[in-house]
N, C-alpha and C positions, 0 to 999 in steps of 0.2 A: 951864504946859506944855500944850503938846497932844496930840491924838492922829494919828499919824504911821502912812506908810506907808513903809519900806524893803524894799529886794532883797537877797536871801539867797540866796550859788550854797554848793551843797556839793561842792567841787571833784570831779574826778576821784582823786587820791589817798586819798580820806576813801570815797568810792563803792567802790573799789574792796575796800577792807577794813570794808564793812562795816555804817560808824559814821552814816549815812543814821537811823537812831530812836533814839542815841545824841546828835545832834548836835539834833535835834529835841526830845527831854525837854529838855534844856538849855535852848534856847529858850523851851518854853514853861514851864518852872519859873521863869524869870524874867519872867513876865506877858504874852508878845507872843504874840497868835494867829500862826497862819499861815493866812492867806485863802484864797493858793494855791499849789499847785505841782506842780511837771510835772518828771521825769525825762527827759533828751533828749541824744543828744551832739553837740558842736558841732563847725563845720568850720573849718579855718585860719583860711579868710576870716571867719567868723563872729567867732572869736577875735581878729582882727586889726580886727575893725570894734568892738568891743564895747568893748578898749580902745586905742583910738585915740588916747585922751588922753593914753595912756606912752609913743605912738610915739617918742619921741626921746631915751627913757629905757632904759639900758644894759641893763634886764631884762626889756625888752618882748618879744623873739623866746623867751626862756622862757619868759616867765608867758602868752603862746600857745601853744606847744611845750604846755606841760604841760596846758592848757586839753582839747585834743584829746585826749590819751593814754586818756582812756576817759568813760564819762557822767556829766553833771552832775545836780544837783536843782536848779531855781530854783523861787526862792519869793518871795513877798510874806506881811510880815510889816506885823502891824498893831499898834500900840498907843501907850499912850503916851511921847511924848520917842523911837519907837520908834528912829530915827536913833544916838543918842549910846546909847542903850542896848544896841541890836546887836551897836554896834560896843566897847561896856564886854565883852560878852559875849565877843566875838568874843578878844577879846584883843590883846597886841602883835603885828607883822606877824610878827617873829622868835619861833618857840614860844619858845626860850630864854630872849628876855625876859619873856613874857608871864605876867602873875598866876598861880598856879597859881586850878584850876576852871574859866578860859576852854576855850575851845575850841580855840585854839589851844597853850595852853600842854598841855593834855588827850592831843590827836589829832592835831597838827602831827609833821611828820618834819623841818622845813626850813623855811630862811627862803622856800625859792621852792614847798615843800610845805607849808603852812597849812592846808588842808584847808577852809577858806572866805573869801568876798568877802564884804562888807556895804556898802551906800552912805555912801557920806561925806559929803552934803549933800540936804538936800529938792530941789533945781533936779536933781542927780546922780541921787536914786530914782527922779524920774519918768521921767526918761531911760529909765534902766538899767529900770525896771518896764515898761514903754510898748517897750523891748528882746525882752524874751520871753513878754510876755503880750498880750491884747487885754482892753477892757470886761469884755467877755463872760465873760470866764475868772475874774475875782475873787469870789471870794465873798461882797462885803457891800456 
């Protein structure tokens, strides 16, 4: 294994109530620093370019939609296998299905309120990281 960097948004649903150092212990109780991160809210178009990859998928004008509805945390998490562990972390997409202790099983209201993103591939984090940070912004 190695040491991995992934993107961590804490949606707007989860900001909203709250759970912003809740969904953070989590994280780093299971071993991933957080390098960086910046609270910020995002615009349609921002939402619309960010995931672009689901344009063609029936939940894309939602999971936009809901993008906007209030501010995000992005983050970059570092550690190891950080990728596949995030996303352990993170949970199933559906709280319903999701292990209980995830994050979304935790904090989710919905399948389309999960209360976070995590990347799904290294070629996909640097994207998505190289998305809302620069250099200069990481920590290590």
């Amino acid at each position: 294994m190695s040491i991995q960097r992934t993107l961590s948004i804490i949606k707007p649903d989860a900001t909203r109530r709250n759970l912003i150092g809740k969904i953070n212990a989590k994280i780093e109780d299971a071993g991933l620093s957080i390098i960086a991160q910046k609270m910020l809210c995002v615009t349609q178009a921002q939402a619309k370019a960010f995931y672009q990859v689901h344009a063609e998928r029936s939940f894309y004008e939602d999971l936009c939609n809901n993008m906007v509805k209030g501010p995000i945390v992005a983050q970059v998490l570092e550690g190891e296998d950080a990728i596949h562990l995030y996303r352990t972390i993170m949970g199933a997409t559906n709280p319903s299905n999701a292990e209980p202790g995830t994050i979304r099983h935790d904090f989710g209201e919905s399948i389309d309120l999960n209360s976070v993103h995590g990347s799904d591939a290294p070629e996909t984090a640097a994207q998505e990281i190289s998305f809302f940070f620069s250099l200069i912004e990481l920590c290590k």
